[in-house]
DORO-208139 format. One line per 8 residues: number of its first residue (from 0); their letters; for each residue x, y, z of N, C-alpha, C. Coordinates in Angstrom, 3 decimals. Layout:
% residues N
NUM) A) X Y Z X Y Z X Y Z; ...
This chain:
% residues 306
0) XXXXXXXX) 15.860 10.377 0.034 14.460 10.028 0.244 14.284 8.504 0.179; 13.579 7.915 1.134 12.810 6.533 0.761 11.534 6.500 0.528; 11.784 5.267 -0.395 10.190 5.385 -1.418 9.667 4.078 -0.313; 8.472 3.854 -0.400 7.935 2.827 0.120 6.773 2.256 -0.832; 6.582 1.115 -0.944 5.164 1.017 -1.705 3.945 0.628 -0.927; 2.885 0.960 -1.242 1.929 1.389 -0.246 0.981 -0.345 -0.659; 0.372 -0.762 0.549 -0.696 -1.679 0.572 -2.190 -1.381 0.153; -2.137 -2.417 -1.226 -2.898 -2.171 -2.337 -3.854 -4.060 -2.180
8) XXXXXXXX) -5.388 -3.708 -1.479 -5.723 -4.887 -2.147 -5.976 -5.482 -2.787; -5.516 -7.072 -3.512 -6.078 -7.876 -4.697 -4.859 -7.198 -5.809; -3.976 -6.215 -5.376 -2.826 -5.980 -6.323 -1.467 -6.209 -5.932; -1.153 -5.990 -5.126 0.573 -5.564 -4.477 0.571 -6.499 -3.880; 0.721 -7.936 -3.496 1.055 -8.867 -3.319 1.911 -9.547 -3.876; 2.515 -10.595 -3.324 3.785 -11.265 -3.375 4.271 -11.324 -4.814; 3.127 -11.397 -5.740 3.944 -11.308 -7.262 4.136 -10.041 -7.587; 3.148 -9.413 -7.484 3.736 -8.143 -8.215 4.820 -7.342 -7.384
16) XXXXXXXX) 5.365 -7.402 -6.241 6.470 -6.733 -5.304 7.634 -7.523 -6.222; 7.417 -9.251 -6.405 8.873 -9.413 -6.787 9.191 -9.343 -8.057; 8.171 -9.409 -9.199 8.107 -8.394 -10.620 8.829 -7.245 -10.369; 8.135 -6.638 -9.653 8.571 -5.063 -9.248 10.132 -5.041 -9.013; 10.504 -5.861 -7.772 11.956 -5.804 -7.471 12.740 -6.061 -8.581; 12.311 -6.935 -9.232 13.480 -7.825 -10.192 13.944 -6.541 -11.388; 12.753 -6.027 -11.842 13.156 -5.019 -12.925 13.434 -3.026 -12.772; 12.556 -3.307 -11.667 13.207 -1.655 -10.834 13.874 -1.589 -9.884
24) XXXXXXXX) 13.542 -2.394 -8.814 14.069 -2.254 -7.228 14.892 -1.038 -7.066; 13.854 -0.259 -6.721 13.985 0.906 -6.356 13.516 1.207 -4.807; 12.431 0.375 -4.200 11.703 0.528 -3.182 12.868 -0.041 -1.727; 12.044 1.096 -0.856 13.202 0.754 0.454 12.612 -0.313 1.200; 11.341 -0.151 0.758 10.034 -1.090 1.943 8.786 -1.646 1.120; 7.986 -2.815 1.153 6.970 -2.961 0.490 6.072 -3.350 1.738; 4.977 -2.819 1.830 4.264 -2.995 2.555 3.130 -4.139 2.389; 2.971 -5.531 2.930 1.940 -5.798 2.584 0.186 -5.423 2.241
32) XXXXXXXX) -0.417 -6.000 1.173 -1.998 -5.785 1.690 -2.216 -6.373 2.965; -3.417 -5.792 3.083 -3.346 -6.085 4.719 -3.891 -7.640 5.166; -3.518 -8.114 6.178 -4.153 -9.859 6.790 -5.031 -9.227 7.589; -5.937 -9.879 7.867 -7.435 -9.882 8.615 -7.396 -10.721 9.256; -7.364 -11.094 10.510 -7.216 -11.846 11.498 -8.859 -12.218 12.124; -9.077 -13.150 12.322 -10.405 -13.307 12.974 -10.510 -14.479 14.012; -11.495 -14.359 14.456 -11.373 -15.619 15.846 -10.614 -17.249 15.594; -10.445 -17.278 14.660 -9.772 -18.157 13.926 -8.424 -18.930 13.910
40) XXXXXXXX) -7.830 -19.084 14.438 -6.526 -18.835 14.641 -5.577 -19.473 13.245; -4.760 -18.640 12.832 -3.923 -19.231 11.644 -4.292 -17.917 10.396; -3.821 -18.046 9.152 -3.388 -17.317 7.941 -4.734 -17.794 6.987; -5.135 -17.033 6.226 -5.938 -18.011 5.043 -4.689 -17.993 3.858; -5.442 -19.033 2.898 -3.869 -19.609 2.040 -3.588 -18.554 1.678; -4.246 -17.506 1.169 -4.042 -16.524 0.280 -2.777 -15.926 1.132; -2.968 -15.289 2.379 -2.559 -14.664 3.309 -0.702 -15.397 3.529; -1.081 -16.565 3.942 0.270 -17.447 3.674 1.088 -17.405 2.375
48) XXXXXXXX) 0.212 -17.401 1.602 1.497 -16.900 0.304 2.293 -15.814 0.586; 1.197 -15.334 0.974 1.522 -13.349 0.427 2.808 -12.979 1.658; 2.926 -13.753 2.884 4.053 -13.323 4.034 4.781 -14.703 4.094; 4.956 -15.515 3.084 5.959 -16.451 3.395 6.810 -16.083 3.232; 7.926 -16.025 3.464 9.496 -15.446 3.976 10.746 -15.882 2.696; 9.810 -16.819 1.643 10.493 -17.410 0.351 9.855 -16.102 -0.733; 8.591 -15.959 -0.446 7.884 -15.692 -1.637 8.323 -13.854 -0.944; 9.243 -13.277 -0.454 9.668 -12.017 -0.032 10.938 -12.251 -0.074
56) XXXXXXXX) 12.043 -12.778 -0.414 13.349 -12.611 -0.665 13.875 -11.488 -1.322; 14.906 -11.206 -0.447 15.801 -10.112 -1.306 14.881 -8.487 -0.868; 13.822 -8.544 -0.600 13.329 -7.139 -0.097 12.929 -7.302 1.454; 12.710 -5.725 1.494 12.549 -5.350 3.306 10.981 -5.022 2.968; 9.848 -6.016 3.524 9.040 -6.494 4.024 7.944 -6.303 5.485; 6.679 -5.165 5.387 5.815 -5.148 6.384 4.873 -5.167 5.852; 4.370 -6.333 7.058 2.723 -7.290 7.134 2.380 -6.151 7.740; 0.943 -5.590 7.123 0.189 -4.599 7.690 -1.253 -5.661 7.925
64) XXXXXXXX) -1.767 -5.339 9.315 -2.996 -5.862 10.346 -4.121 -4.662 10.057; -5.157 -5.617 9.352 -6.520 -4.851 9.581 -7.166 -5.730 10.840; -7.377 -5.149 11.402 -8.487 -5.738 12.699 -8.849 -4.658 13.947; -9.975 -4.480 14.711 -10.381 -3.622 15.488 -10.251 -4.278 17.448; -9.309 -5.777 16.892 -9.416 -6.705 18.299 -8.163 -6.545 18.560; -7.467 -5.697 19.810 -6.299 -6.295 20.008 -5.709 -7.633 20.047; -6.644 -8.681 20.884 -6.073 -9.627 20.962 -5.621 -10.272 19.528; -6.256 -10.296 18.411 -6.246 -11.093 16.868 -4.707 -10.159 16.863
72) XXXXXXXX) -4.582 -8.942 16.673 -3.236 -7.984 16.586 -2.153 -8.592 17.204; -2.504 -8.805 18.397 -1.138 -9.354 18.972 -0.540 -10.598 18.524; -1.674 -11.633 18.326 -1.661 -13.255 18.098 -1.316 -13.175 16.712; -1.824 -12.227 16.011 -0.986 -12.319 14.918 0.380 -11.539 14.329; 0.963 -10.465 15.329 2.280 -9.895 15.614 3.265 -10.835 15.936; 3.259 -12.001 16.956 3.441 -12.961 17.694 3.707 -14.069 16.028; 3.001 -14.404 15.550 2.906 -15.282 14.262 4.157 -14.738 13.194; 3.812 -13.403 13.189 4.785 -12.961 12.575 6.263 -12.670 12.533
80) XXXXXXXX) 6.710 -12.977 14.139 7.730 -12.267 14.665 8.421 -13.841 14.211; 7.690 -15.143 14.436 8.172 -16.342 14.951 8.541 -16.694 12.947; 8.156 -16.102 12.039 8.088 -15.984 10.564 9.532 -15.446 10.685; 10.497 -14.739 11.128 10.886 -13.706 11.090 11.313 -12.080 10.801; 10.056 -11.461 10.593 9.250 -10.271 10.383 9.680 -9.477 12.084; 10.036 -8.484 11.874 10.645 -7.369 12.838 9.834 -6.434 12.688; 8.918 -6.065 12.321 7.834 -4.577 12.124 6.386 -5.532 11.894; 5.326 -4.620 12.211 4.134 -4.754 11.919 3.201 -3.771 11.450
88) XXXXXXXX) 2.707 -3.588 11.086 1.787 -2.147 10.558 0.524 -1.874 10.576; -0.214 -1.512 11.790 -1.965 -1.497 11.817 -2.032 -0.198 10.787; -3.515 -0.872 10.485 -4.355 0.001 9.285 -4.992 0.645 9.925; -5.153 1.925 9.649 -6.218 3.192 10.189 -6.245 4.083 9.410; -6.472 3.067 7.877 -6.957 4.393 7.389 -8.206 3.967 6.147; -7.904 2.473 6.122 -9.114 2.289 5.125 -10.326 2.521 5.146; -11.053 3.158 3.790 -12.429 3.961 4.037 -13.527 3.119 3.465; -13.247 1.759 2.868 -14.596 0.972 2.608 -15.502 0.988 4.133
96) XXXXXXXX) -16.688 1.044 3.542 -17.955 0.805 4.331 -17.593 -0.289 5.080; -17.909 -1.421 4.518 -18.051 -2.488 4.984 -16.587 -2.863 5.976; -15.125 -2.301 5.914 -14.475 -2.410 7.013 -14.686 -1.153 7.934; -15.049 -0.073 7.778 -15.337 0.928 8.616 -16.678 0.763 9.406; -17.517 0.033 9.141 -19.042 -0.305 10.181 -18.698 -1.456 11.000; -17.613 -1.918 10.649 -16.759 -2.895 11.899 -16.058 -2.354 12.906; -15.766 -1.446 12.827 -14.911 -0.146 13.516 -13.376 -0.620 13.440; -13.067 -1.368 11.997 -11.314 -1.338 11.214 -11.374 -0.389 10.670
104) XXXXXXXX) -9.810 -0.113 10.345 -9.553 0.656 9.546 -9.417 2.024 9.907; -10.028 2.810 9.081 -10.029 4.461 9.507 -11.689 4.169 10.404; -12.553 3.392 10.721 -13.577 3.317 11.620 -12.860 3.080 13.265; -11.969 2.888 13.262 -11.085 2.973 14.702 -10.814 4.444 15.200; -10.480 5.551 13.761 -10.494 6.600 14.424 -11.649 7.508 15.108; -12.692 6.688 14.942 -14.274 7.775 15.155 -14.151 7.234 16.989; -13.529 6.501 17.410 -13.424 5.993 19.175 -12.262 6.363 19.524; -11.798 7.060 19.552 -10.586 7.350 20.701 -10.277 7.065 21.256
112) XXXXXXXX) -11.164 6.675 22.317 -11.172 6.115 23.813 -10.593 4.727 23.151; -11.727 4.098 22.478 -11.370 2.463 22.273 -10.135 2.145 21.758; -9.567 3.160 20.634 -8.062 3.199 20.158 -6.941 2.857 20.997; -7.417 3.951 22.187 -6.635 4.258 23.451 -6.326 3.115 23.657; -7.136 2.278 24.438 -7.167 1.216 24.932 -6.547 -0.040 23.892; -7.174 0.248 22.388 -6.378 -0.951 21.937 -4.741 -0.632 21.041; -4.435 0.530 21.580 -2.965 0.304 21.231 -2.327 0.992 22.872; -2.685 0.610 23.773 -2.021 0.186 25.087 -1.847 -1.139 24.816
120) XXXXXXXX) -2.961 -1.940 24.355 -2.891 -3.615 24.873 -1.385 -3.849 23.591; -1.398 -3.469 22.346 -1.241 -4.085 21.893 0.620 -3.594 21.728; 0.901 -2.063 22.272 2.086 -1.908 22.579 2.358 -2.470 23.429; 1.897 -2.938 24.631 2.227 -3.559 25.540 3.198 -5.607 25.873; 2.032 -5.693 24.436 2.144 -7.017 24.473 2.723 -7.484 23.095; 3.364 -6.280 22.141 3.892 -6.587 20.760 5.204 -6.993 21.102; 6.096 -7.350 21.196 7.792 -7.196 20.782 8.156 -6.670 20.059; 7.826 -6.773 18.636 8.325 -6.618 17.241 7.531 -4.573 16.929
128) XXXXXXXX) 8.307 -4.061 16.166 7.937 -2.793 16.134 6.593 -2.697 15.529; 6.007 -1.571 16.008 4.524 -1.370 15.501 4.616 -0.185 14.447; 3.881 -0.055 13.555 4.033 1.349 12.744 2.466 1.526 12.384; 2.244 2.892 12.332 1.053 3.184 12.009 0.772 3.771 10.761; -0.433 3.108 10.196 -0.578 3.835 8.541 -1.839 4.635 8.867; -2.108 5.891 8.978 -3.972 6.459 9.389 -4.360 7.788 8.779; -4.876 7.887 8.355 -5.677 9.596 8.102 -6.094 9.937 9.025; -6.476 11.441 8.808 -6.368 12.451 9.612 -7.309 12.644 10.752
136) XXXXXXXX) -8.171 11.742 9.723 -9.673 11.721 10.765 -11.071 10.932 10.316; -11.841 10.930 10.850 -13.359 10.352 10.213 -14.204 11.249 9.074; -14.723 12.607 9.488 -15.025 13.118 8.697 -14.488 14.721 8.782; -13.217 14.811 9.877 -12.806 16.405 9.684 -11.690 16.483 10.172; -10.328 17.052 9.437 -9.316 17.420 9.824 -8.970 17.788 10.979; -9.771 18.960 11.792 -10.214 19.082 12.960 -9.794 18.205 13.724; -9.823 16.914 13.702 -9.825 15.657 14.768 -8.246 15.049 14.734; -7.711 15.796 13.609 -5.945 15.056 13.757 -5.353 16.155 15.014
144) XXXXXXXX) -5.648 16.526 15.710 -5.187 17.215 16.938 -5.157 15.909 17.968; -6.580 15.533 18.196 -6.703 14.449 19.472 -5.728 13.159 18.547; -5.556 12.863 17.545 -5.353 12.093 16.916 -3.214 11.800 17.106; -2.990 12.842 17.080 -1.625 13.166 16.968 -1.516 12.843 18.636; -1.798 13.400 19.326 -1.895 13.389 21.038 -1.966 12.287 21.717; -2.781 11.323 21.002 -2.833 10.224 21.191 -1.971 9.191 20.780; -1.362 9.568 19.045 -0.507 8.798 18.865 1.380 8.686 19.902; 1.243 10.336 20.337 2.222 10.452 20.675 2.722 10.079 22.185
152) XXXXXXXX) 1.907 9.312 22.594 1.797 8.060 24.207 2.417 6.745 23.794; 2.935 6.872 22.687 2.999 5.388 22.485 4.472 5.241 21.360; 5.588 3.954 21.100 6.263 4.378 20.725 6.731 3.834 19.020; 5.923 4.405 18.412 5.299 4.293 16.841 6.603 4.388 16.454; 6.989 2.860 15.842 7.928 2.917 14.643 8.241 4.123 13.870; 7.222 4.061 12.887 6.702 5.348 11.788 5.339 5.324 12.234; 5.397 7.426 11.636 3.620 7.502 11.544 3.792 7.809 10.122; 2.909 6.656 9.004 2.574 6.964 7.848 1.454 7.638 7.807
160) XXXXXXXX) 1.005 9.153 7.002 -0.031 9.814 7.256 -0.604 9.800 5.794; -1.598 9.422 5.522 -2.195 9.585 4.442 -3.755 11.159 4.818; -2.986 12.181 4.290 -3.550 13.207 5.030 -5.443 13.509 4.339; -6.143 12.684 4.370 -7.618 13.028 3.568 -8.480 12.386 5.006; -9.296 12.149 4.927 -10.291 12.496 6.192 -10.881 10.934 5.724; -11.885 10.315 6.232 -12.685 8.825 6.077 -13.115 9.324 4.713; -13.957 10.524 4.994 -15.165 10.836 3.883 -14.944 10.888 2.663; -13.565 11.115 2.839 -12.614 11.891 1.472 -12.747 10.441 0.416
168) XXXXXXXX) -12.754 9.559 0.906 -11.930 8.477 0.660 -10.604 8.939 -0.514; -10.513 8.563 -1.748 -9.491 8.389 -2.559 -9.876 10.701 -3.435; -11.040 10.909 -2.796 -11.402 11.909 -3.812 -10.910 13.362 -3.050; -10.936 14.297 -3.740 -10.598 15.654 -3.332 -8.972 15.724 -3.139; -8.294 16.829 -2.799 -7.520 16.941 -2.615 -6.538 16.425 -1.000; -5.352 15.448 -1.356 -4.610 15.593 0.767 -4.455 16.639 1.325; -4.519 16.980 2.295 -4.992 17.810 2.871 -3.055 18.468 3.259; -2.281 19.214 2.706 -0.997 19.659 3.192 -0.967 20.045 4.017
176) XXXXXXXX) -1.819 21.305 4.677 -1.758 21.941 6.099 -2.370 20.868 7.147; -2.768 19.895 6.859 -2.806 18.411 7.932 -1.574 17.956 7.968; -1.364 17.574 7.367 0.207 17.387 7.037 0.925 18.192 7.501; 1.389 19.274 7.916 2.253 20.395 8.090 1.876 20.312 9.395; 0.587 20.287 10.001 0.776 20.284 11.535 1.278 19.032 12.459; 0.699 17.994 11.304 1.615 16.843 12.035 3.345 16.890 12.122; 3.962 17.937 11.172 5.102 17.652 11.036 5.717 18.402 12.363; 5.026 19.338 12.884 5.156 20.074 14.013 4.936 19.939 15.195
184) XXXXXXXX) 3.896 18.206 15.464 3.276 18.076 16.831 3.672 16.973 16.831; 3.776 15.827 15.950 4.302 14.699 16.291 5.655 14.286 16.387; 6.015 13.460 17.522 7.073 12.747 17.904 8.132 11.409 17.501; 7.382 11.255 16.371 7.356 10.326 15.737 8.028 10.562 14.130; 8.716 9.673 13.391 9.165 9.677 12.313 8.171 9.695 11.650; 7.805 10.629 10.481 6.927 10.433 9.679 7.145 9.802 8.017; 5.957 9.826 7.703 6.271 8.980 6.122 4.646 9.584 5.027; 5.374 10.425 4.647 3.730 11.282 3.487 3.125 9.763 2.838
192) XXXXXXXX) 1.720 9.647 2.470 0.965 8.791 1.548 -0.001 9.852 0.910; 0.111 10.148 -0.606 -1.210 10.670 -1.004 -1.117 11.819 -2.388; -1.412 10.705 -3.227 -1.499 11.287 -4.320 -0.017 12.257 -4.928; 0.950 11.312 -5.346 2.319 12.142 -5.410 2.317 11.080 -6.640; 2.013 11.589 -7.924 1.657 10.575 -9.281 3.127 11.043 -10.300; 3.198 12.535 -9.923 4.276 12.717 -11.245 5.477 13.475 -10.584; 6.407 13.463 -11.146 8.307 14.065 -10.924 7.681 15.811 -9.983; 6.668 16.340 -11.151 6.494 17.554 -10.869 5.603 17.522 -9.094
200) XXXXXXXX) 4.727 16.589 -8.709 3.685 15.779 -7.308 5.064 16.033 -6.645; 5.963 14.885 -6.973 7.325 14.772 -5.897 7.912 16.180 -5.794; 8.431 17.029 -6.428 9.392 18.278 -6.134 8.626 19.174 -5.794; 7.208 19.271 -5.761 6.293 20.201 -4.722 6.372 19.766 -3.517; 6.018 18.570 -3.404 6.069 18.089 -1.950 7.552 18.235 -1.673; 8.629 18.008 -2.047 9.832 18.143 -1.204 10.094 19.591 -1.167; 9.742 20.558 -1.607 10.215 21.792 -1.756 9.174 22.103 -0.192; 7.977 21.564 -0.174 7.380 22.023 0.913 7.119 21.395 1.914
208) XXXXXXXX) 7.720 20.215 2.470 8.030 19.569 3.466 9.513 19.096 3.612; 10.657 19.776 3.427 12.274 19.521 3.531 12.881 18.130 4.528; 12.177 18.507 5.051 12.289 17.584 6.262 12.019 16.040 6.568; 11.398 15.792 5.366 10.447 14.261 5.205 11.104 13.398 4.729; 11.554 12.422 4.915 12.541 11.753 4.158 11.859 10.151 3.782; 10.677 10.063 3.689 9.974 8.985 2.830 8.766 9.333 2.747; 8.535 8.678 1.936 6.943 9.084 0.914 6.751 7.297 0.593; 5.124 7.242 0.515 4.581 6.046 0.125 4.008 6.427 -0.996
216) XXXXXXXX) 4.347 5.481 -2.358 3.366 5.469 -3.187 2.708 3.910 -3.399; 1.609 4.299 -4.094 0.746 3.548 -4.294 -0.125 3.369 -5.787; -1.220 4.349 -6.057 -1.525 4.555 -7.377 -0.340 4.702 -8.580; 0.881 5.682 -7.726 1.737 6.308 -8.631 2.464 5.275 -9.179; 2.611 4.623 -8.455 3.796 3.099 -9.386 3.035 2.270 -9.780; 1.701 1.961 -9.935 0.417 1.217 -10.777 0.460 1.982 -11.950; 0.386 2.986 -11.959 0.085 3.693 -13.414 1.728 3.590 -14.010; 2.618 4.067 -13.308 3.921 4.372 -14.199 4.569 3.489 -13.084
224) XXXXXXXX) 4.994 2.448 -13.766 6.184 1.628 -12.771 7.614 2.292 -12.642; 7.571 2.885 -13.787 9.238 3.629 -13.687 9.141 5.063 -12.598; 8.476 5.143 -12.507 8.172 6.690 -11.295 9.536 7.100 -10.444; 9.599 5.909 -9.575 10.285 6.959 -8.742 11.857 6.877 -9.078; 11.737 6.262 -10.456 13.476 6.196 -10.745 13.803 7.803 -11.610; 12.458 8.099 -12.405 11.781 9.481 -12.550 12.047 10.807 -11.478; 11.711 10.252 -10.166 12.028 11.137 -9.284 13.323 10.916 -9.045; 14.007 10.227 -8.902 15.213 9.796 -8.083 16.403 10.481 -9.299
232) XXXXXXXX) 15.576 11.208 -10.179 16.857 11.875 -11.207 16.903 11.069 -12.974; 16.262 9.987 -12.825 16.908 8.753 -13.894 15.549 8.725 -15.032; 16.002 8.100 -15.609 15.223 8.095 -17.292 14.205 7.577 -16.809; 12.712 7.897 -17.554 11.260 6.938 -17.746 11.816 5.811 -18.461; 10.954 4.995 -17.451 11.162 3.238 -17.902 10.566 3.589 -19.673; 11.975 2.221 -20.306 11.193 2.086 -21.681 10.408 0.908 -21.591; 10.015 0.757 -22.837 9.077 -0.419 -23.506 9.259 -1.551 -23.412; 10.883 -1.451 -23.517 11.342 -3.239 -23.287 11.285 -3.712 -22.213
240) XXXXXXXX) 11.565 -3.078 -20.532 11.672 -2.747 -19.841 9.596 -3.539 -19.065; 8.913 -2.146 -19.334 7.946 -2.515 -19.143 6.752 -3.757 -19.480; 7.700 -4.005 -20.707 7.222 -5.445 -21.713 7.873 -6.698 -20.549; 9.228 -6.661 -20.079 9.572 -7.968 -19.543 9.021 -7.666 -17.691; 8.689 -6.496 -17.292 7.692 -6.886 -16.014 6.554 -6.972 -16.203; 5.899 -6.849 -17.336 4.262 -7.233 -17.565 4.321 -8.834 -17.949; 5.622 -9.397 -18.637 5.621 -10.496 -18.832 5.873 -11.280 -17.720; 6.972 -11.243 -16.891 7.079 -11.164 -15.525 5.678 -11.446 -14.964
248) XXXXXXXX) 4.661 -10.860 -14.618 3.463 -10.803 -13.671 3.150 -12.125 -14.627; 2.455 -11.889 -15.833 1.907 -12.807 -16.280 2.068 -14.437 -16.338; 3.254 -14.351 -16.394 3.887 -15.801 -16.064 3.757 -16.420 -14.702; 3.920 -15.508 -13.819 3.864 -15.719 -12.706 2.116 -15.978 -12.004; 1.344 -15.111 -12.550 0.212 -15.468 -12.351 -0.319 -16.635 -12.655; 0.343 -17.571 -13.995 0.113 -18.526 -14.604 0.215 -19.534 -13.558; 1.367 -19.143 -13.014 1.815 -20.370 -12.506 1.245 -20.469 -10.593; 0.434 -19.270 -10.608 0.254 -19.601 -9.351 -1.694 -19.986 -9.318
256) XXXXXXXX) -2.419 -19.634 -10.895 -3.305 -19.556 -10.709 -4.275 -20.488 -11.629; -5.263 -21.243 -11.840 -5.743 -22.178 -12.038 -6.513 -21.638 -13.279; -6.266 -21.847 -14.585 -7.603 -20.950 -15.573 -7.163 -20.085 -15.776; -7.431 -19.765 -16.894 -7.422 -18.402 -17.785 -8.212 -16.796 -16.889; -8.965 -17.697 -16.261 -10.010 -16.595 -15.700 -9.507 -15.354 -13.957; -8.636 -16.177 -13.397 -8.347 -15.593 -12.407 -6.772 -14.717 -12.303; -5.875 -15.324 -14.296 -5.111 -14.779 -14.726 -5.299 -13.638 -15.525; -6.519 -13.315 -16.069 -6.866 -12.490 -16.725 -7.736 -11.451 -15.850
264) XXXXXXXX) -8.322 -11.594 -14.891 -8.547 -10.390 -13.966 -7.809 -9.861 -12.675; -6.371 -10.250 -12.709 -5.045 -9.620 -12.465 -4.649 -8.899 -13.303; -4.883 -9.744 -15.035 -3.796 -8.369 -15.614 -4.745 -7.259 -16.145; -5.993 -7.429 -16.202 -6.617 -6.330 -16.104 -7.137 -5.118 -15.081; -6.519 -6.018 -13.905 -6.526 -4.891 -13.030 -5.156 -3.789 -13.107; -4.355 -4.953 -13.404 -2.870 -3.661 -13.598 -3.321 -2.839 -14.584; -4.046 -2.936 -15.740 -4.379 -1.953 -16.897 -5.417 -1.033 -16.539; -6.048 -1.260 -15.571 -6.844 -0.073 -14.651 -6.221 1.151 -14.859
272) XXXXXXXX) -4.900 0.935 -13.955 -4.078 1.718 -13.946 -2.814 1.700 -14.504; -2.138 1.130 -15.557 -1.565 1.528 -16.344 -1.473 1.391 -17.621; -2.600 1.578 -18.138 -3.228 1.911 -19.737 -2.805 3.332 -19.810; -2.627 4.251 -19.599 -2.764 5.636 -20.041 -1.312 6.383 -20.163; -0.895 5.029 -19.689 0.709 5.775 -19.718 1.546 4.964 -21.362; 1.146 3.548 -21.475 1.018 3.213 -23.432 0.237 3.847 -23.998; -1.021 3.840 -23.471 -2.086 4.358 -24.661 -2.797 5.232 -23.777; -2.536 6.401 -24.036 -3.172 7.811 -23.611 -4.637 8.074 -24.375
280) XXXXXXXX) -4.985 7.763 -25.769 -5.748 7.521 -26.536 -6.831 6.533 -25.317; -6.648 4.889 -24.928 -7.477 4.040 -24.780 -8.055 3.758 -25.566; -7.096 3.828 -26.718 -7.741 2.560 -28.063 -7.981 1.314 -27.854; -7.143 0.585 -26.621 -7.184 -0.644 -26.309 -7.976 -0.770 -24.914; -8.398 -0.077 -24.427 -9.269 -0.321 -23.094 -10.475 -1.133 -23.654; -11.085 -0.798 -24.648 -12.286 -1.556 -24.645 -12.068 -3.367 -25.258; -11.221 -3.398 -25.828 -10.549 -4.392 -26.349 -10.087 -5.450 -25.149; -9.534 -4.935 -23.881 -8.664 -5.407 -22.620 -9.634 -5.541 -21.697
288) XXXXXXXX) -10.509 -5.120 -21.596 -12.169 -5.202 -20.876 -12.957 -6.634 -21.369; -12.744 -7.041 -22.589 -13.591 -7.721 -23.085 -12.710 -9.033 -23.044; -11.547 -9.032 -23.205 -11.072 -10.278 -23.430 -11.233 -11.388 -22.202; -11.393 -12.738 -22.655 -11.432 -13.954 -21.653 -10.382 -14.805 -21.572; -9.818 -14.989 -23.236 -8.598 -15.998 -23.324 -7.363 -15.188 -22.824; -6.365 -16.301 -22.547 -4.750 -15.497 -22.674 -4.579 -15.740 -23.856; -4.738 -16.118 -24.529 -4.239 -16.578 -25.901 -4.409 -15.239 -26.814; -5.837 -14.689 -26.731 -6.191 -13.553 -26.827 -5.623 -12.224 -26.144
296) XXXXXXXX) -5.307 -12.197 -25.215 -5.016 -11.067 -24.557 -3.585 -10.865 -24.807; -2.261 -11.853 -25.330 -1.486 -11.623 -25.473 -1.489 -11.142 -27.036; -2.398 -11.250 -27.567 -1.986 -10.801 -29.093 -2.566 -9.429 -29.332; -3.670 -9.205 -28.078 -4.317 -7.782 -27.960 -3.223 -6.470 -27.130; -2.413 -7.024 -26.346 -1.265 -5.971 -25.725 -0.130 -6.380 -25.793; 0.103 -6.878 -26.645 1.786 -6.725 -27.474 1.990 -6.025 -28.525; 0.954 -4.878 -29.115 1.262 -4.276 -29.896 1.669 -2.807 -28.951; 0.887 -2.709 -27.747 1.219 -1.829 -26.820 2.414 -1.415 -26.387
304) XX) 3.686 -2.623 -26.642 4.943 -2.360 -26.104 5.855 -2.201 -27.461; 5.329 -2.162 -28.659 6.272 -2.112 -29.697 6.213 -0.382 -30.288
């Protein structure tokens, strides 16, 4: 099986992938958060960090494209290829409002027609491989029929399927029998995304899709970084372990970020999601919520790793 890690915004960027690598590297692929391209021509800094070709060493690397313009897609496929980046990855599946009333994201799948048209232009005029990340549909499973039919005109790297509908967003259950028909109609290599959190998530899904030979996670390696070494047969990460990649991020945030303030709502976003795997209790959530200093925050979650 290959694991992939899934594009996470304001998290999974260039530090935390090479945290990640240095103390698990387990992952076959890291997918970037996604670049947003706009009439603009060029990267914003942020964006330039996150795909400079230094700050990705040692791992296999795809820039995933939110945008609803072929042309920005191509001009920035083209940017990327000249980086030296060999894959690209449009988004079709993100369910915020505010990129879906643009018609990005999973708002590309409610036009068909317009899809049509903008992955002709943009197979046409890519070099570098295209891969698709999309759910099933806008608001009904129903619609991964035209969806699959359509993808299958065209010659998709991978189809990553994150099987829940627009509406769904992150809630309810993925949809398996979406999943199961794609595994039957599409032409294309596939790659599962969706909710596969524990050893017991992974050996359901492989017992009932045999055939799949990568899975994306995302939430699942935020909450438990040791996961898929978990799946892959091997011990849960220990303490020491998880102590020198939390130290890892932190340092690294230090050094890329100005103030206490824009270092401390990074590492509280990692404790979003992985508080519950130290402290199942959340004795320390309200404590890790409140803090402003580092000075403070290191003396508030170092008792967490002992």
């Amino acid at each position: 099986m290959k694991f992939y890690l899934a594009p996470m915004e304001g998290v999974t960027g260039y530090i935390y992938r090479n945290a990640y690598q240095k103390y698990f590297h387990n992952i076959d692929c890291y997918y970037t958060p996604f670049l947003a391209p706009n009439k603009n021509h060029g990267f914003s800094s942020r964006e330039k960090n996150d795909i400079k070709p230094e700050h990705n060493a040692g791992m296999r690397v795809v820039p995933q494209v939110l945008t609803s313009q072929a042309e920005y897609f191509i001009r920035t496929a083209k940017d990327l290829e000249q980086l030296g980046y060999d894959e690209v990855n449009l988004n079709l599946g993100c369910p915020s409002a505010t990129v879906v009333t643009k018609r990005k994201g999973a708002g590309l799948l409610a036009d068909t027609a317009y899809l049509e048209h903008f992955l002709e232009d943009i197979f046409n005029q890519v070099s570098i491989d295209i891969s698709l990340k999309t759910r099933i549909g806008m608001k009904s499973a129903e619609e991964l029929d035209d969806l699959l039919d359509l993808y299958n005109q065209f010659p998709v790297k991978e189809l990553i399927i994150h099987p829940r509908v627009r509406e769904d967003f992150y809630n309810n259950t993925p949809d398996w029998n979406a999943f199961g028909k794609a595994t039957e109609q599409s032409r294309h290599k596939l790659c599962y995304n969706g909710d596969l959190f524990t050893v017991s998530d992974y050996q359901r899904f492989c017992e009932t899709f045999p055939q799949i030979d990568a899975v994306m996670l995302g939430r699942g390696i935020l909450r438990n970084p040791g996961i898929v070494n978990e799946m892959q047969g091997g011990a849960p990460a220990d303490k020491k372990t998880l102590k020198l990649f939390h130290d890892e991020l932190l340092g690294n945030y230090q050094a890329a970020f100005s103030g206490d303030r824009p270092v401390i709502f990074k590492m509280k976003e990692l404790w979003v999601h992985m508080l519950p795997l130290l402290d199942p209790e959340q004795n320390y959530a309200k404590k890790i919520r409140k803090v402003e200093k580092i000075s403070e925050y290191r003396n508030i979650v170092t008792p967490l790793f002992e």
